[in-house]
C-alpha positions in Angstrom: -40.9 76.2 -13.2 -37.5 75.5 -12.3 -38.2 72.7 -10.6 -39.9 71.1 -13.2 -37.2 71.8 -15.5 -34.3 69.8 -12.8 -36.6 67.4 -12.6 -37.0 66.7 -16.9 -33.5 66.8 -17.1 -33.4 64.2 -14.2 -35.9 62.1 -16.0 -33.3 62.6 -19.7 -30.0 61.4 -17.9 -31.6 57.9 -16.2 -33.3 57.8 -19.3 -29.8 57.9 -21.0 -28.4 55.9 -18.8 -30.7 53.2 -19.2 -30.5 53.5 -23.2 -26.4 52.7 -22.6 -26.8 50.4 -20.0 -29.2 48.3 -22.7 -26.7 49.3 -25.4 -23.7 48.0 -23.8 -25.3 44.5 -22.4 -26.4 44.4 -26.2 -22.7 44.8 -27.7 -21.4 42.2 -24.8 -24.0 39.6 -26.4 -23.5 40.2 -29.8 -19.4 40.3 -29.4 -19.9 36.9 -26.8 -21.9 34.9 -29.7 -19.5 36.2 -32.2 -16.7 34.7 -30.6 -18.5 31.3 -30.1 -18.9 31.2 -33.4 -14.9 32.0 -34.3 -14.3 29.4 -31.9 -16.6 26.7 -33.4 -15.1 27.6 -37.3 -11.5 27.7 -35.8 -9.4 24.6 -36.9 -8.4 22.9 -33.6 -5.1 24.0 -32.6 -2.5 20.6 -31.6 -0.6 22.4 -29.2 -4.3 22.5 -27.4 -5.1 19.6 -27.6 -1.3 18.6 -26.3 -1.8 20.6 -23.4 -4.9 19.5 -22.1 -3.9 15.9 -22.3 -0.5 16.7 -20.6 -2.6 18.6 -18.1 -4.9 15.7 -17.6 -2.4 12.9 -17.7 -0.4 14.5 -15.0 -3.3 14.8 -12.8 -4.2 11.5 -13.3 -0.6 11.0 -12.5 -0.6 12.7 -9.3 -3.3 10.7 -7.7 -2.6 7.1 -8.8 0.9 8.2 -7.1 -0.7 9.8 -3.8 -2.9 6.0 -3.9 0.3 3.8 -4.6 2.1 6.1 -1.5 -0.8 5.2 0.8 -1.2 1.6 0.1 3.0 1.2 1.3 2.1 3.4 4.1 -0.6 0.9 5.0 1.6 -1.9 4.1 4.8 -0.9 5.9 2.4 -0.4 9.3 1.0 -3.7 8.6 4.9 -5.4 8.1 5.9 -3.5 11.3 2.5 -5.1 13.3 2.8 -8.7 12.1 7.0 -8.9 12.9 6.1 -7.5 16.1 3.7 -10.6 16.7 5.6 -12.9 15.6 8.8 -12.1 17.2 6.5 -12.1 20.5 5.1 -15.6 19.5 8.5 -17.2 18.4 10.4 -15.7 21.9 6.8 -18.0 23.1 6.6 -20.8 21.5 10.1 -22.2 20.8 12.7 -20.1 22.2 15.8 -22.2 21.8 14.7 -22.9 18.0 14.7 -19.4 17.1 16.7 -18.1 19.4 20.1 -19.9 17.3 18.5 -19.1 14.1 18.0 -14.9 14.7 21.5 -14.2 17.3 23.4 -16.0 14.4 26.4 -16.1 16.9 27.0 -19.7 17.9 30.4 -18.4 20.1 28.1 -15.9 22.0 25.6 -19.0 23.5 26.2 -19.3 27.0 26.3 -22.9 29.0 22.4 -22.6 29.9 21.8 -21.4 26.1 23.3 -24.4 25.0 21.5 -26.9 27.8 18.6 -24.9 26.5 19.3 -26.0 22.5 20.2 -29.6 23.7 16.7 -29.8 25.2 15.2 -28.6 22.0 16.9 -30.5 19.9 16.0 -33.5 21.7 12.3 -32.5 21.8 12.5 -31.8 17.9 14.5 -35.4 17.7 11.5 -37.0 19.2 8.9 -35.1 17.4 11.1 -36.3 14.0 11.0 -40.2 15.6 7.2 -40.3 16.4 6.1 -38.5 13.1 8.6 -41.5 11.3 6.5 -43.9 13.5 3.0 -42.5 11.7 1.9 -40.9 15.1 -0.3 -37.9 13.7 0.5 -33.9 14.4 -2.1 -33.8 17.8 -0.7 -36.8 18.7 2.6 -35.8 18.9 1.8 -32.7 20.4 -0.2 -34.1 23.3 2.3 -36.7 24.1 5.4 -34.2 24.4 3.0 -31.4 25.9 4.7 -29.1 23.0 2.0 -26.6 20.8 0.8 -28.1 17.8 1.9 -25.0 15.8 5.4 -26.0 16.9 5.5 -29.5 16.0 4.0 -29.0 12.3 7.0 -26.1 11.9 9.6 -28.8 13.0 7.6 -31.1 10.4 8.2 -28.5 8.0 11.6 -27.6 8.4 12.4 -31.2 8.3 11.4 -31.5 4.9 12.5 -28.8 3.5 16.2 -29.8 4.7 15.5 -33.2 2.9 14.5 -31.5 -0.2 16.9 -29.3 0.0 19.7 -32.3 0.5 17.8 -33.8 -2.6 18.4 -31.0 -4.4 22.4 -30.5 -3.3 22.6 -34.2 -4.8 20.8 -33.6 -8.0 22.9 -31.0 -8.6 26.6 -32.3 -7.4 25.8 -35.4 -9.7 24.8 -33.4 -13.0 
């Protein structure tokens, strides 16, 4: 009989247990739509509404900055590779052209520097002649066994200095 008795009462408390397990998931429910529904009858509060735009503008703001900071990165590396090639293709292609224009010291040229630039300049003084005589770019540059590359940039550069003398005389006359 005693048994039978522990095991009743056994039986009444999981029984209870249950019943206020069931009780208390009932209350959760009822107290989790109540507060939906004080949420949907609330008036919208500004200060809210303020915060989550803040909050999403300066994420927004974040990114478009980490973006903008990679695309220099990716620039600045790209800057860095094309002055490398082309400081290795002007010491190549005209040396005595470019080698006055980036030292910027005339007093520092030594006597082969300048034999150098004399040689140059006569090239580019024959390059100036033939293109006056009608002779086209290959032309020129098979006949004085200089790049083509090299004879269109003297090309250039000479008429940009005429323009540019146009443009000193349009301006000392107004």
């Amino acid at each position: 009989m005693a048994l039978h008795t522990l095991d009743l009462w056994e039986i009444a408390l999981g029984g209870t247990q249950i019943f206020l397990c069931g009780f208390i998931l009932l209350l959760l429910v009822r107290n989790r739509s109540r507060y939906k529904q004080m949420i949907r009858n609330a008036p919208i509060d500004e200060n809210a509404r303020n915060f989550n735009t803040e909050f999403i503008v300066e994420a927004v703001r974040q990114q478009t900055e980490m973006a903008f900071n990679h695309i220099l990165d990716t620039i600045n590396k790209e800057r860095h590779t094309l002055e490398a090639y082309f400081e290795l293709r002007e010491t190549q292609s005209a040396p005595g052209l470019f080698k006055s224009i980036s030292s910027g010291r005339n007093d520092a040229v030594s006597a082969q520097g300048t034999a150098e630039m004399d040689a140059a300049d006569a090239i580019y003084n024959e390059i100036e002649s033939l293109a006056d005589q009608g002779m086209s770019l290959t032309d020129i540059s098979e006949k004085l066994n200089v790049p083509p590359g090299e004879v269109d940039l003297v090309l250039k550069l000479k008429r940009l200095s005429a323009e540019s003398g146009k443009n000193k005389a349009s301006y000392s006359s107004a």
